[in-house]
Residue, then its C-alpha position, 0 to 999 in steps of 0.5 A: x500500500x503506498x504511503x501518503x504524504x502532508x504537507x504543513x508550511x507552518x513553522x513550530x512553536x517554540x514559545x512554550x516548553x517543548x515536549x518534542x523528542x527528535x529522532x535521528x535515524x543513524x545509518x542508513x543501511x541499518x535497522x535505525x529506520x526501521x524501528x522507528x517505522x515498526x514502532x510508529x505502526x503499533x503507537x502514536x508517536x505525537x511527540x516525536x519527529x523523526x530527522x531522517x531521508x524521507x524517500x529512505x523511510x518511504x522505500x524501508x516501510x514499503x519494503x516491510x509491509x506496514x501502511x505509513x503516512x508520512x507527516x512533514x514535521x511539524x505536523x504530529x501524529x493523531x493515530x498509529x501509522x503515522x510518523x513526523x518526518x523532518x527531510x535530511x537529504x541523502x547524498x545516494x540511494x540506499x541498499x539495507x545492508x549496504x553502508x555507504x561513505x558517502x552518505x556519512x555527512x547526512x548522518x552526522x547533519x542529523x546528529x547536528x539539527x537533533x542538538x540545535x534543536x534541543x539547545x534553542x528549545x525546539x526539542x525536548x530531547x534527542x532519541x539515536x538510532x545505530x550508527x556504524x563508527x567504522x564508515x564514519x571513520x572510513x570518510x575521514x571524520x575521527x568519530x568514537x562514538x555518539x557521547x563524545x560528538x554530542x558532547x563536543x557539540x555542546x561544548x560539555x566537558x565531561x559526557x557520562x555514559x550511562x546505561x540503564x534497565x529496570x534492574x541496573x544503571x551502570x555508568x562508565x568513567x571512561x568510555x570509547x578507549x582501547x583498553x591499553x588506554x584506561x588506566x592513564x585516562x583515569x585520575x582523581x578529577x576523572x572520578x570526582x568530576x563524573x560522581x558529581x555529575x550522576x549524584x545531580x543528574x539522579x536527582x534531577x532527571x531521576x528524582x532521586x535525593x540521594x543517590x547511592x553510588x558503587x565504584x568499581x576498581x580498576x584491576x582484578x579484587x580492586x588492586x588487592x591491597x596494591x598487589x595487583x595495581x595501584x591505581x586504587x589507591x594512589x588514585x581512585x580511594x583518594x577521590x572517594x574520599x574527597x566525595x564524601x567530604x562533600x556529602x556524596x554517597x559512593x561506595x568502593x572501591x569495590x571488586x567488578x567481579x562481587x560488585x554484580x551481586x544482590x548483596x551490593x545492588x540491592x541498595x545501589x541506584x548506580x554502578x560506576x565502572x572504569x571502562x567500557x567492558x567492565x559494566x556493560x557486559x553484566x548490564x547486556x546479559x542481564x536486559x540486552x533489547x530492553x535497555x536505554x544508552x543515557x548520556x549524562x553531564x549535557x545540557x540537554x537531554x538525549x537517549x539512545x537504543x543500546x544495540x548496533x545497526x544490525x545490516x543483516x535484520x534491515x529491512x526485514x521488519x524483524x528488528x526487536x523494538x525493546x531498546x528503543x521503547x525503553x529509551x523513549x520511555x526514559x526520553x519522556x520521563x525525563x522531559x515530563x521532570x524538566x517540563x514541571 
């Protein structure tokens, strides 16, 4: 069935605080269209905009099979099978599975109109899709990842990376780094800067008044006692202490191997781990497709889907959903607190 298209020339109204959530579909090639399509046919998204190519998500919901009508932004959805779509042009047509180079500076546009938007108060919040760093790299531009670009272009100084389940929220102090890169990475103000960060942001996007917060050690039992490294104590207990001082609650430096246990997490609100396979392994196995990538310490609001771009499911109209709901469910949350 083809889709429809209206059109509305009016531009939106910034006047009032926004609810608006904007989407930024990610690769191309990857399932990043899709699920915003499959979860538009199930729900009414009249608070978000999708920024992608509009003749991609044309083609990609013509090849999954549901009836879509395509709304120009800002025109919002009333009924499920309809998706605000504001028109970021692709350089070349797309083939699912196939990323090409040359649409990465359409990509990186998305990224770019999602933060303008939300720093002048068009948008309450950005959602991203899956994006494929290798491409991005393969077309000159030194990208990491999500968190570090979004931070940059805010001018942030120290983004947390935070992913969050029903069950766990494990933060990182370091994030897209080589492992060989982590220990020089971590200092005291690293530790002091991000703790600080997750102590206000709990309370302010989380509404929670005194966040609780585990700290993972580095090495293998925290250094046991110095024998196994001494960045525990030359560096990480030093500013647990300086933290505390300031009436912070932060627990540790705990072993990442017991750390993951009832005994701890029962009282926990969040674990901070020291690098980026310390935590998120636990938290994967525990909710992969039903977790949420939240980006502390911005000035704005963005979440994420905690899974890849998945070539070999675009397409095909069996992307699990699970992450992306749960991301814009915490997306709404976060703008219902700021917004009240």
């Amino acid at each position: 069935m083809p889709l429809l298209l209206k059109t509305i020339l009016s531009p939106p109204n910034v006047t009032e605080p926004s609810n608006i959530i904007a989407y930024t579909a990610g690769e191309p090639a990857g399932i990043g269209p899709d699920i915003i399509l499959q979860l538009a046919a199930q729900s009414v998204l009249e608070d978000v905009v999708c920024i992608a190519d509009r003749e991609l998500l044309t083609s990609r919901a013509e090849a999954m099979g549901p009836s879509m009508a395509l709304l120009d932004y800002p025109q919002r959805p009333a009924t499920a099978g309809e998706l605000s779509v504001l028109h970021q042009p692709l350089a070349k047509q797309v083939r699912a599975g196939e990323p090409q180079v040359d649409n990465v500076p359409a990509v990186l546009a998305s990224l770019d109109r999602a933060v303008d938007g939300c720093l002048t108060g068009e948008f309450a919040a950005m959602l991203t899709g899956p994006l494929h760093k290798g491409i991005i790299n393969q077309a000159g531009v030194a990208f990491s990842g999500h968190t570090e670009y979004i931070a940059q272009r805010t001018k942030s100084t120290q983004p947390v990376m935070l992913l969050a389940c029903d069950d766990l929220r494990v933060a990182l102090a370091t994030t897209h780094l080589p492992l060989s890169a982590v220990s020089g990475a971590i200092s005291e103000q690293v530790i002091c800067s991000v703790c600080r960060i997750l102590h206000a942001d709990l309370r302010d996007k989380y509404a929670i008044k005194s966040p609780r917060i585990l700290v993972c050690g580095l090495n293998p039992h925290a250094g046991e006692g110095g024998h196994l490294g001494r960045e525990e104590i030359e560096i990480i207990e030093p500013a647990l202490e300086k933290l505390r001082a300031e009436g912070i609650q932060v627990i540790g430096p705990l072993p990442a191997d017991t750390l993951f246990t009832p005994r701890y997490l029962e009282n926990a609100d969040v674990v901070l781990t020291m690098y980026h396979d310390q935590g998120l392994p636990v938290l994967k196995a525990l909710a992969f497709g039903r977790a949420a990538n939240i980006t502390l310490g911005l000035p704005i609001i963005r979440t994420s889907v905690d899974h890849g771009t998945a070539f070999d499911l675009a397409g095909s109209g069996s992307a699990d959903i699970g992450s992306l709901q749960t991301a814009l469910r915490a997306a709404r949350d976060m703008v219902k607190r700021a917004n009240a």
